[in-house]
FIDORO-562381 format. One record per residue: residue number from 1; y, x, z of N, C-alpha, C, O in turn. Coordinates in steps of 0.02 Angstrom, whole numbers, plus 50000, padded with zeros to 5 digits. Atoms other than C-alpha are relative to their C-alpha. Example, Ala and Ser with C-alpha at 12.3 -4.5 7.8 and 13.67 -1.06 7.14 Angstrom:
2
ATOM   resi    n.yy    n.xx    n.zz   ca.yy   ca.xx   ca.zz    c.yy    c.xx    c.zz    o.yy    o.xx    o.zz
ATOM      1   49941   50045   50000   49775   50615   50390   50060   50045   50000   50059   50097   50033
ATOM      2   49941   49958   49997   49947   50684   50357   50055   49961   50037   50110   49986   50045
//
This chain:
244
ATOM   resi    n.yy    n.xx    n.zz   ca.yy   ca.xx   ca.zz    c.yy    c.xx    c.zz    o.yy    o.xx    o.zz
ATOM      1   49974   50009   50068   53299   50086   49230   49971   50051   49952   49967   50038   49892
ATOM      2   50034   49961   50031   53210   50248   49182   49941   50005   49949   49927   50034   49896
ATOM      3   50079   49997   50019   53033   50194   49170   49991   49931   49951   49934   49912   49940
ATOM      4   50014   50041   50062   53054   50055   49036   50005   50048   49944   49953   50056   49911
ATOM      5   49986   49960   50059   53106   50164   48910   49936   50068   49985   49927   50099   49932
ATOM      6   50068   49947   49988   52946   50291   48959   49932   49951   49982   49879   49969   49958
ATOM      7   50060   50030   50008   52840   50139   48954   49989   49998   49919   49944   50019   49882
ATOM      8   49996   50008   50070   52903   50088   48792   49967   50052   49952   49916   50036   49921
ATOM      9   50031   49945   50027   52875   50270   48711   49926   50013   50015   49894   50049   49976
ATOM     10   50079   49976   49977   52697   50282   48795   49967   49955   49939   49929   49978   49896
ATOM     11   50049   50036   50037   52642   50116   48701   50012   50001   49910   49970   49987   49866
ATOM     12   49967   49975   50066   52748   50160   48538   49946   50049   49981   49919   50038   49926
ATOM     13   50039   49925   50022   52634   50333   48531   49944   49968   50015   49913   49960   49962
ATOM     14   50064   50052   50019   52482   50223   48577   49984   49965   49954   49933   49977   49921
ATOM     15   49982   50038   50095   52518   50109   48425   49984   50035   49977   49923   50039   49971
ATOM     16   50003   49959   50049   52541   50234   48323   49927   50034   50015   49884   49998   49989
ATOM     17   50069   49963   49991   52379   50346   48372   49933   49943   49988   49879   49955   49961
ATOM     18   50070   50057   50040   52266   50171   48349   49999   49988   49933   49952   49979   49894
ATOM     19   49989   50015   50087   52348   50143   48183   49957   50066   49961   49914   50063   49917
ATOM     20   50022   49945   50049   52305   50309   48122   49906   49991   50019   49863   49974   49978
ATOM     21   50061   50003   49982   52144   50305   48195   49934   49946   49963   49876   49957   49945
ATOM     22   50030   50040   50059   52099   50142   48098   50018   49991   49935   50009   49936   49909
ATOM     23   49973   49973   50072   52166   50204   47931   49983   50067   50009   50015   50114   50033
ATOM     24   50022   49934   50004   52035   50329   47899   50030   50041   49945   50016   50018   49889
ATOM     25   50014   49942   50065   52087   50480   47779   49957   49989   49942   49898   50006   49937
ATOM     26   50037   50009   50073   52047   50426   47602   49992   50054   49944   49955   50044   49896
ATOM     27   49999   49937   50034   52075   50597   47522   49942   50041   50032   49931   50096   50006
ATOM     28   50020   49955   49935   51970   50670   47656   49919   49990   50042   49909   50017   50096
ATOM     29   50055   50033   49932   51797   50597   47742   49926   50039   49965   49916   50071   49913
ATOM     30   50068   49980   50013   51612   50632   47753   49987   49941   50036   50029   49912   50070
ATOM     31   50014   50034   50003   51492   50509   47774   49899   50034   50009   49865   50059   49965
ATOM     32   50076   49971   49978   51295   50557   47878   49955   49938   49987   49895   49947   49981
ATOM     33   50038   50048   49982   51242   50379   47879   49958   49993   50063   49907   49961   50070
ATOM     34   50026   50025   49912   51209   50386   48078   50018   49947   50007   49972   49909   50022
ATOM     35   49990   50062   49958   51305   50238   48121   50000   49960   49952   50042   49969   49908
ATOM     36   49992   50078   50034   51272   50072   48032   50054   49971   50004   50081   49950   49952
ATOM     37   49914   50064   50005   51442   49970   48095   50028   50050   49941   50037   50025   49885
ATOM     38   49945   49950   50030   51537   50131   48017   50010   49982   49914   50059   49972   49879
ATOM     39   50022   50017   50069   51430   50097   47847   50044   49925   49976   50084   49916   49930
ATOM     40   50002   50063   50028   51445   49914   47843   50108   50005   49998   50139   49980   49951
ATOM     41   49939   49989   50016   51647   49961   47878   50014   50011   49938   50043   49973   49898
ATOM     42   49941   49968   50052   51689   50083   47751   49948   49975   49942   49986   49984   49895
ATOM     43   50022   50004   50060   51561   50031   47605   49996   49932   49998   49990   49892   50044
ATOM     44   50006   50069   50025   51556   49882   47501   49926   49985   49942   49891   50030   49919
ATOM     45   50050   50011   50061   51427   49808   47375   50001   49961   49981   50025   49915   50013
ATOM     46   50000   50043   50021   51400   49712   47258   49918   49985   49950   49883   50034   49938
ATOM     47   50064   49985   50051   51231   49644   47132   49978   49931   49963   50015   49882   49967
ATOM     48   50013   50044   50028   51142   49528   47035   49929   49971   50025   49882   50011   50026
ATOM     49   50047   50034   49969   51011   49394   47112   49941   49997   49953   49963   50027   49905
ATOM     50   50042   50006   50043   50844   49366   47006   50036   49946   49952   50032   49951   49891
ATOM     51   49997   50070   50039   50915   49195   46947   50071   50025   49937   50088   49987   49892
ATOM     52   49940   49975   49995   51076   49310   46898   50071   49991   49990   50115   50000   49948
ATOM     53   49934   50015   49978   51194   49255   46998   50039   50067   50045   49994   50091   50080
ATOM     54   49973   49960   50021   51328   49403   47035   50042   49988   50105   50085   49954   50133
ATOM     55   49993   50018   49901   51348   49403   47249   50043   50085   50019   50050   50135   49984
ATOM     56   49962   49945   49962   51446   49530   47364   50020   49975   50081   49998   49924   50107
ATOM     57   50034   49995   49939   51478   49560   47538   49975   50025   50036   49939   50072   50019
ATOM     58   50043   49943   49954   51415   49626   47686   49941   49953   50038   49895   49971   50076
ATOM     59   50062   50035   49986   51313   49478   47713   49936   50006   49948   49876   49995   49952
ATOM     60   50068   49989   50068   51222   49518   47544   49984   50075   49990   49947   50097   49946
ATOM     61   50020   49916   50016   51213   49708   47555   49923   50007   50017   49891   50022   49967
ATOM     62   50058   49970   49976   51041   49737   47653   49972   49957   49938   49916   49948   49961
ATOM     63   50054   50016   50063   50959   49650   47476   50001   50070   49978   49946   50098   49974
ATOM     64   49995   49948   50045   51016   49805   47394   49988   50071   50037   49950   50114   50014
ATOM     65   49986   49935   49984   51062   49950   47517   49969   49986   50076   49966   49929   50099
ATOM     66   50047   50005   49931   50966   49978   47691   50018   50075   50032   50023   50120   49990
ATOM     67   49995   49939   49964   50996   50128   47809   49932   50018   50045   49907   49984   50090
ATOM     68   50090   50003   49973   50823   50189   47863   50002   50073   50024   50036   50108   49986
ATOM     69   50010   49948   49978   50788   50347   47960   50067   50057   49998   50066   50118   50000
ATOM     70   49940   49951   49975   50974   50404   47978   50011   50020   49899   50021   50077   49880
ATOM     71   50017   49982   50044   50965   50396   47797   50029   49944   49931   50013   49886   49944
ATOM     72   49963   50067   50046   51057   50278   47634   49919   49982   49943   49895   50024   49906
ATOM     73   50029   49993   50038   50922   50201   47547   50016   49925   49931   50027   49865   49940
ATOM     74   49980   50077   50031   50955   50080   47400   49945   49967   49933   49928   50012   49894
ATOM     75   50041   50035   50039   50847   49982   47287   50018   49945   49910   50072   49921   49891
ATOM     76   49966   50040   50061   50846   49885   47109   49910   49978   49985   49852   49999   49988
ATOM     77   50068   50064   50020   50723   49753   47059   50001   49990   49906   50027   49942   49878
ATOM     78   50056   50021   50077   50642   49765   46862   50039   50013   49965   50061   50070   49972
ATOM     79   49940   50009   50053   50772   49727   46719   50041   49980   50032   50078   49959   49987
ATOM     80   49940   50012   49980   50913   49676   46842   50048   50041   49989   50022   50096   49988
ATOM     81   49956   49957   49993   51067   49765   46828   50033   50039   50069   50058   50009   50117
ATOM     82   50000   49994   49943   51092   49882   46946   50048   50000   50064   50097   50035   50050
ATOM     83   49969   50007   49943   51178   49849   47131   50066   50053   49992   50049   50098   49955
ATOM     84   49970   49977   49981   51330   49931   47161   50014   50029   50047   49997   49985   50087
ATOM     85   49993   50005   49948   51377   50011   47305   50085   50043   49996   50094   50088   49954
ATOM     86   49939   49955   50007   51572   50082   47335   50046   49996   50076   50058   49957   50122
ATOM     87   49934   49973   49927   51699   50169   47464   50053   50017   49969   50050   50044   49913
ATOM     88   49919   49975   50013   51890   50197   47452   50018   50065   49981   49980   50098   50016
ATOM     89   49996   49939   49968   51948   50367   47427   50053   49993   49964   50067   49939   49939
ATOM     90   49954   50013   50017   52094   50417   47365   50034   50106   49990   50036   50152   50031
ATOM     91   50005   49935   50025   52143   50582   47250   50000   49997   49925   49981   49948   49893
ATOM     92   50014   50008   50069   52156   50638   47073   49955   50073   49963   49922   50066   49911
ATOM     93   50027   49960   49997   52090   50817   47075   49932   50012   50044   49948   50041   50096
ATOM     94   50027   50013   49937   51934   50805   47180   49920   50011   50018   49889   50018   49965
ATOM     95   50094   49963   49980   51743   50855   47239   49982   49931   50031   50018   49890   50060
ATOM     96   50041   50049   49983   51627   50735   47275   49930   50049   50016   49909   50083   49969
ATOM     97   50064   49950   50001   51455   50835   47365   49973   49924   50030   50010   49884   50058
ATOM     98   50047   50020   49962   51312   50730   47419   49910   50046   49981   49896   50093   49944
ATOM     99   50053   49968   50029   51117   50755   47427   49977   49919   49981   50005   49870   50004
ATOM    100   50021   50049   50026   51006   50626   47326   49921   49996   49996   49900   50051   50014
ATOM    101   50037   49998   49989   50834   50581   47317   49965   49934   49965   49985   49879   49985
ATOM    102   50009   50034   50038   50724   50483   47178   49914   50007   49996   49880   50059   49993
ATOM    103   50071   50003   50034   50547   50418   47141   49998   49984   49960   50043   49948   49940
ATOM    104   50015   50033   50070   50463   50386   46980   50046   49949   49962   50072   49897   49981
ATOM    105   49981   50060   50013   50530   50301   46879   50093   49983   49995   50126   49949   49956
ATOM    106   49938   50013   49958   50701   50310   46972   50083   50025   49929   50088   50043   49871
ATOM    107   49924   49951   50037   50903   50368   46920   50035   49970   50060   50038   49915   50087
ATOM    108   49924   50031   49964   51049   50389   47025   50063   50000   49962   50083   50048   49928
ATOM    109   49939   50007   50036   51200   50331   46957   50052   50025   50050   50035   50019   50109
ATOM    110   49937   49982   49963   51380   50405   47031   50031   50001   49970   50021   50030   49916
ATOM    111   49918   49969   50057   51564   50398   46961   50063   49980   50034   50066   49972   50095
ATOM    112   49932   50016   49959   51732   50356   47008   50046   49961   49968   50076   49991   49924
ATOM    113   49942   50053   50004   51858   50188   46983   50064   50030   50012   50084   50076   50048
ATOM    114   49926   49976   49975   52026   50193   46972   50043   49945   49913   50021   49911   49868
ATOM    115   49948   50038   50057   52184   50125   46851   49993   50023   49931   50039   50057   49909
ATOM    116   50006   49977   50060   52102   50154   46672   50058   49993   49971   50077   49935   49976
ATOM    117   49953   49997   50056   52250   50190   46556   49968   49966   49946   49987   49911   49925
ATOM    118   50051   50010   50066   52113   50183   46412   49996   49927   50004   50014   49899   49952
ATOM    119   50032   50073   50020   52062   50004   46436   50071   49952   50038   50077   49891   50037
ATOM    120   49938   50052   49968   52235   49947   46533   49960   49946   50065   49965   49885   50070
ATOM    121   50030   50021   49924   52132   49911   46712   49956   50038   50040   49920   50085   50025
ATOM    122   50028   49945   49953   52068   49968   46863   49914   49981   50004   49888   49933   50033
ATOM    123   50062   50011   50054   51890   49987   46778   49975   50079   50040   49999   50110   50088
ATOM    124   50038   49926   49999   51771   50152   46774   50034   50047   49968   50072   50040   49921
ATOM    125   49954   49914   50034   51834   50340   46739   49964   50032   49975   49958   50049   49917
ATOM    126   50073   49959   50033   51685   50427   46743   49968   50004   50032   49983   49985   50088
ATOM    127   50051   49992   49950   51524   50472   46812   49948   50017   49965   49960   50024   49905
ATOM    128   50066   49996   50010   51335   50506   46789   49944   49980   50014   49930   49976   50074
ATOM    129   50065   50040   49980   51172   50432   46782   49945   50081   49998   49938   50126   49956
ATOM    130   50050   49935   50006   51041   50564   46837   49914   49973   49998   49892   49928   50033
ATOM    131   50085   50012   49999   50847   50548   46808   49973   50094   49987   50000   50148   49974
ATOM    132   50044   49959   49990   50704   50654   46819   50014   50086   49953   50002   50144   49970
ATOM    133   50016   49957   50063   50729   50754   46651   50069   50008   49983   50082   50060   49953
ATOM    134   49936   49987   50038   50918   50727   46610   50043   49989   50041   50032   49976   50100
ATOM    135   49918   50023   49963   51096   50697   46664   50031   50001   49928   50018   50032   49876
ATOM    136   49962   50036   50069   51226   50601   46546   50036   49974   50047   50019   49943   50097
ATOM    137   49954   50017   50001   51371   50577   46566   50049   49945   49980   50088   49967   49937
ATOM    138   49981   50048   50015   51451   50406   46548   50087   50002   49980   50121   50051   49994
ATOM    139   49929   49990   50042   51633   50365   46457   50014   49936   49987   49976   49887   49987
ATOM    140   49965   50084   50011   51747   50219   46421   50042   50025   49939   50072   50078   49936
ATOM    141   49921   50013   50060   51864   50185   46256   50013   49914   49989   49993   49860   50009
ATOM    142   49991   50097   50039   51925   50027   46168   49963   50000   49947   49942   50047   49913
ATOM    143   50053   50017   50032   51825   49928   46078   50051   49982   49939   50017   49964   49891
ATOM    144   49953   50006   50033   51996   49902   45969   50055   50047   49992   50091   50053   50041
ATOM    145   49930   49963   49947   52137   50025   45955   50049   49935   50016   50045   49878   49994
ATOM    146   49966   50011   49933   52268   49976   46086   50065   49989   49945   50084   50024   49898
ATOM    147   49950   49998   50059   52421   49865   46013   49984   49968   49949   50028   49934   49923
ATOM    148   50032   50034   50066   52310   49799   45869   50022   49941   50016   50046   49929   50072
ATOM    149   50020   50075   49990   52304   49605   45832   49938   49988   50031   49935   49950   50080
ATOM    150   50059   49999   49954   52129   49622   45886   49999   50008   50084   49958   49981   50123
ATOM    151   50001   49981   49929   52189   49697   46059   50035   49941   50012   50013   49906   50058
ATOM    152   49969   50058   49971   52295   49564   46074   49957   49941   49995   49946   49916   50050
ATOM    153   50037   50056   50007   52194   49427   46024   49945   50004   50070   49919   49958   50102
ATOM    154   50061   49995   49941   52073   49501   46159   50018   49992   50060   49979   49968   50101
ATOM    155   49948   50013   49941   52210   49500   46294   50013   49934   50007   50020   49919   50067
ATOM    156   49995   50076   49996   52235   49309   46266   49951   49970   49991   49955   49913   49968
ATOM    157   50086   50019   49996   52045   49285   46273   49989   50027   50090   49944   50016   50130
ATOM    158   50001   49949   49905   52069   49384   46460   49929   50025   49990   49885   50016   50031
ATOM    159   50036   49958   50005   51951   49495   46365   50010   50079   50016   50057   50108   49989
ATOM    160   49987   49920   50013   51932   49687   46409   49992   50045   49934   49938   50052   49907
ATOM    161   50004   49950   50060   51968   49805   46265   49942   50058   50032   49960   50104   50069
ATOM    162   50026   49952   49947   51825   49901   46333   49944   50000   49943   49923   49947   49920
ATOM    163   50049   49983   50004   51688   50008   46241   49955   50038   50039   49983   50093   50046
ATOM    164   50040   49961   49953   51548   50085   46356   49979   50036   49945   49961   50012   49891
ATOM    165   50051   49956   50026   51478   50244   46294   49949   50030   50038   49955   50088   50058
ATOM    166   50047   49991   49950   51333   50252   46392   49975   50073   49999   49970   50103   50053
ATOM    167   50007   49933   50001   51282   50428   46319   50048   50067   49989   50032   50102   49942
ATOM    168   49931   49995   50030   51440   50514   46304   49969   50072   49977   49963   50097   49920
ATOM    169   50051   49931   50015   51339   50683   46337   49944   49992   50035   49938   49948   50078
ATOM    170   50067   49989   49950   51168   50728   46406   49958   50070   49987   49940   50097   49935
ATOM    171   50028   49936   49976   51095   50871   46452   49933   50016   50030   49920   49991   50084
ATOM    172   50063   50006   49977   50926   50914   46481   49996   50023   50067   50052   50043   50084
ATOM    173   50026   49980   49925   50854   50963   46670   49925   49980   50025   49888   49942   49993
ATOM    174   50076   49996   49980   50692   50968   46760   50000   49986   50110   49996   50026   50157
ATOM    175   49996   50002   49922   50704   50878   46945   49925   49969   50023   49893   49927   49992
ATOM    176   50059   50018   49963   50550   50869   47076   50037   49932   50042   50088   49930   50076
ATOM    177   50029   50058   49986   50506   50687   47113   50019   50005   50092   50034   50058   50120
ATOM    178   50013   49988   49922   50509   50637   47318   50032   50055   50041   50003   50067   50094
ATOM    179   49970   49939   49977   50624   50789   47367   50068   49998   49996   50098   49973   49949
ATOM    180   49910   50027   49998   50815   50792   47425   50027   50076   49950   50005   50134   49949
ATOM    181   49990   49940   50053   50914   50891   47279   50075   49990   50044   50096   49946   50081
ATOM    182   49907   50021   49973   51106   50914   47329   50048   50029   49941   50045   50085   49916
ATOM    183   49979   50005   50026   51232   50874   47224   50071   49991   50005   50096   49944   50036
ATOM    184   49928   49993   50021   51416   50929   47168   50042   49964   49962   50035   49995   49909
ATOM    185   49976   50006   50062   51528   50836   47054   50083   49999   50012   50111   49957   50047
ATOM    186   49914   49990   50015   51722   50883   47025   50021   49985   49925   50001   50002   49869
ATOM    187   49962   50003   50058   51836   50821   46919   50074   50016   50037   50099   50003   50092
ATOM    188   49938   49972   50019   51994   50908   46866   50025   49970   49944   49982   49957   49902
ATOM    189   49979   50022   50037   52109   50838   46757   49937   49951   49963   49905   49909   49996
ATOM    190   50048   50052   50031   51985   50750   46615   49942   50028   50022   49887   50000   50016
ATOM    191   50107   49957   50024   51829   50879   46639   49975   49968   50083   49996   49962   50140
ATOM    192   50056   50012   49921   51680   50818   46752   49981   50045   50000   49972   50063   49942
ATOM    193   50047   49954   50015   51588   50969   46794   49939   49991   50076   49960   49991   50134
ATOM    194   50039   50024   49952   51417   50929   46900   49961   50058   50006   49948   50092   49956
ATOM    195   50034   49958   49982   51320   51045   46993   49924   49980   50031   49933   49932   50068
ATOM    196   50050   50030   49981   51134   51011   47041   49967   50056   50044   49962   50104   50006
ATOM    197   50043   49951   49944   51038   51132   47193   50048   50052   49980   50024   50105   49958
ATOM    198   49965   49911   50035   51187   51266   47141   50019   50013   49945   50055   50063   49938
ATOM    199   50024   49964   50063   51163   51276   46968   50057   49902   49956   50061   49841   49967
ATOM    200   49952   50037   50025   51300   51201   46846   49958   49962   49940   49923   49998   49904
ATOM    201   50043   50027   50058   51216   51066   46716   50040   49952   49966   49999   49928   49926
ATOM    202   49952   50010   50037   51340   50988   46640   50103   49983   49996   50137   49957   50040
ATOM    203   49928   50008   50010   51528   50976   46590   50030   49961   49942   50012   49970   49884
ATOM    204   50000   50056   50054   51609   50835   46499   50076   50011   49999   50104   50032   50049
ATOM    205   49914   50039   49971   51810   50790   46461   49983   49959   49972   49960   49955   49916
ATOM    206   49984   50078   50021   51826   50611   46474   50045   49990   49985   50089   50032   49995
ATOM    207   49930   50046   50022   51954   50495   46406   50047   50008   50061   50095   50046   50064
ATOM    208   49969   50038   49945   52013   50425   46569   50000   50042   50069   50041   50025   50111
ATOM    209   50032   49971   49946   51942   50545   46705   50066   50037   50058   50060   50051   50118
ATOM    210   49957   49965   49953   52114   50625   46763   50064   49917   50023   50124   49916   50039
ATOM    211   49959   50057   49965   52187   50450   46814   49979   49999   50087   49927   50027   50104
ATOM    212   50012   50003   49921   52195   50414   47029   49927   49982   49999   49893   49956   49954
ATOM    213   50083   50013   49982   52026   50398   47093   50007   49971   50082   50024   50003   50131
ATOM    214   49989   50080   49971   52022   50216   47199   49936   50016   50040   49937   50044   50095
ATOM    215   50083   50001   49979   51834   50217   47236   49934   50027   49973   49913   50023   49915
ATOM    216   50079   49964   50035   51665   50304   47218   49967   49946   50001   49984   49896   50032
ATOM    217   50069   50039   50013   51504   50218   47165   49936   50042   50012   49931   50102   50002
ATOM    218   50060   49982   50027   51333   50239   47174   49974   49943   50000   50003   49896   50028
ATOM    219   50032   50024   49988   51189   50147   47140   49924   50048   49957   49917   50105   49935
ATOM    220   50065   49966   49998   51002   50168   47106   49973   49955   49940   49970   49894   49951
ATOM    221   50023   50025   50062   50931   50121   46920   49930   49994   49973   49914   50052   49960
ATOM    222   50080   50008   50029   50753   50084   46855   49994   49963   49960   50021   49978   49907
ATOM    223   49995   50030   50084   50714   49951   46735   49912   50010   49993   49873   49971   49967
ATOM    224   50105   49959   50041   50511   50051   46712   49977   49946   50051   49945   49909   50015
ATOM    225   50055   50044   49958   50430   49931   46859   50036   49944   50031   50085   49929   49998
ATOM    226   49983   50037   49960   50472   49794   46996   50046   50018   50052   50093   49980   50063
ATOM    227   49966   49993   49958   50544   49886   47130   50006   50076   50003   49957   50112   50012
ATOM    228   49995   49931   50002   50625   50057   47120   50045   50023   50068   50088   49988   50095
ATOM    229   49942   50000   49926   50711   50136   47279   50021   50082   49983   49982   50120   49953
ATOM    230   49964   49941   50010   50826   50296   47271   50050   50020   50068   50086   49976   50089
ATOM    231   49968   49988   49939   50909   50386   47427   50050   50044   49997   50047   50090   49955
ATOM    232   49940   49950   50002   51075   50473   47467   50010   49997   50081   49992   49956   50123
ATOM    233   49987   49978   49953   51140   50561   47600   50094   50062   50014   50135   50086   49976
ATOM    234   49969   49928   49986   51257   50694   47686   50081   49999   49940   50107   50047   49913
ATOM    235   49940   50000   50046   51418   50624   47578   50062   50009   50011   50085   49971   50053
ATOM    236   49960   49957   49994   51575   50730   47559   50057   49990   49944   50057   50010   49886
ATOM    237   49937   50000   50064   51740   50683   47472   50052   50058   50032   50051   50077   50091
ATOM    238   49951   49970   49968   51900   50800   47469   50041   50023   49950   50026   49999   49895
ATOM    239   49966   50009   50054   52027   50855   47363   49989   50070   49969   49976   50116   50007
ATOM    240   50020   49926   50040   51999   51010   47227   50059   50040   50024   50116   50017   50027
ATOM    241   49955   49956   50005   52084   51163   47266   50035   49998   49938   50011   49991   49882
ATOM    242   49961   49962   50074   52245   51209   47152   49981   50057   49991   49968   50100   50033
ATOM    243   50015   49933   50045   52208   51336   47018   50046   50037   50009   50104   50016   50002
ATOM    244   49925   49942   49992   52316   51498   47055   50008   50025   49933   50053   50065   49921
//
């Protein structure tokens, strides 16, 4: 009569230890790009076809994103808009490190989703597009204030009140071509502040930036030729120390 009640508890704490085990830590992970299943698990993507039609999937990822030499590499074709790529995480104070890696031509984009207040959906917060020579800082407002007849009229259109400010800031810099740089970016409350090889290069407050943070992005931007490819690695979420 003993050993039911022992069995029970054994497979109870089994349960439980698989559950946790497949509910990775979203506040919490790193990411080497050794194992492919792991990738095709925790990341998603999404992009636009030549004809542009607007696909996702893990049957449509290797168009965009490829893992090559233990290594993330992702691609964008001419004037398309570029691929997406995104993981879960989950935090509102928080560090984001990876390293990155760009040819001619190239930009990596990074930022972080979550429940815009500003535009009333779970939209973009903030982030940065980096190239050779600069970093800029991207931003969201309404394209109406909020409340207007206009906002409303746009709400019963199942339009987004949404302005992109593509340059919100930018900052000059000087990065070598073909070479892995490694890269910091924390946000605290609204301020992004990004770090590049060590060295702090810019600081922004966004609108929206201290709302939960849902999911990271990257992708890889060009536009100058046919086929541009951009690489990341060695990626590190976690939550910002409190300020004493």
């Amino acid at each position: 009569m003993k050993v039911l009640p022992l069995i029970l508890t054994l497979a109870v704490a089994s349960a439980l230890t698989y559950a946790a085990e497949d509910k990775p830590d979203l506040s919490r992970w790193k990411e080497d790009f050794s194992d492919e299943a792991a990738f095709l698990k925790n990341w998603s993507s999404y992009g636009w076809l030549p004809d542009g039609k607007v696909v996702s999937g893990a049957e449509n990822m290797h168009r965009w994103w490829q893992i090559q030499d233990g290594v993330l590499r992702g691609q964008t074709f001419g004037k398309l808009h570029p691929s997406g790529l995104t993981r879960k995480v989950s935090g509102k104070d928080v560090r984001l490190s990876l390293r990155f890696k760009m040819e001619e031509g190239g930009m990596a984009a990074i930022g972080f989703n979550g429940p815009n207040p500003i535009l009333e959906a779970n939209f973009h917060l903030a982030g940065v597009h980096i190239r050779q020579g600069s970093i800029t800082a991207w931003d969201e407002e309404n394209l109406v204030p909020k409340g207007s007849p206009e906002a409303e009229a746009l709400k019963k259109e199942k339009k987004m009140n949404r302005k992109f400010i593509g340059a919100a800031k930018v900052e000059k810099i000087a990065l070598s071509l073909e070479v892995w740089h490694a890269l910091v970016i924390e946000m605290r409350g609204k301020t992004i502040m990004v770090f590049i090889d060590g060295k702090q290069v810019l600081t922004y407050q966004t609108h929206a930036g201290d709302a939960p943070k849902e999911t990271v992005q990257f992708a890889v931007g060009g536009g100058s030729k046919d086929v541009v490819n951009g690489w990341y690695d060695d990626v590190s979420f976690e939550p910002l120390e409190e300020k004493k």
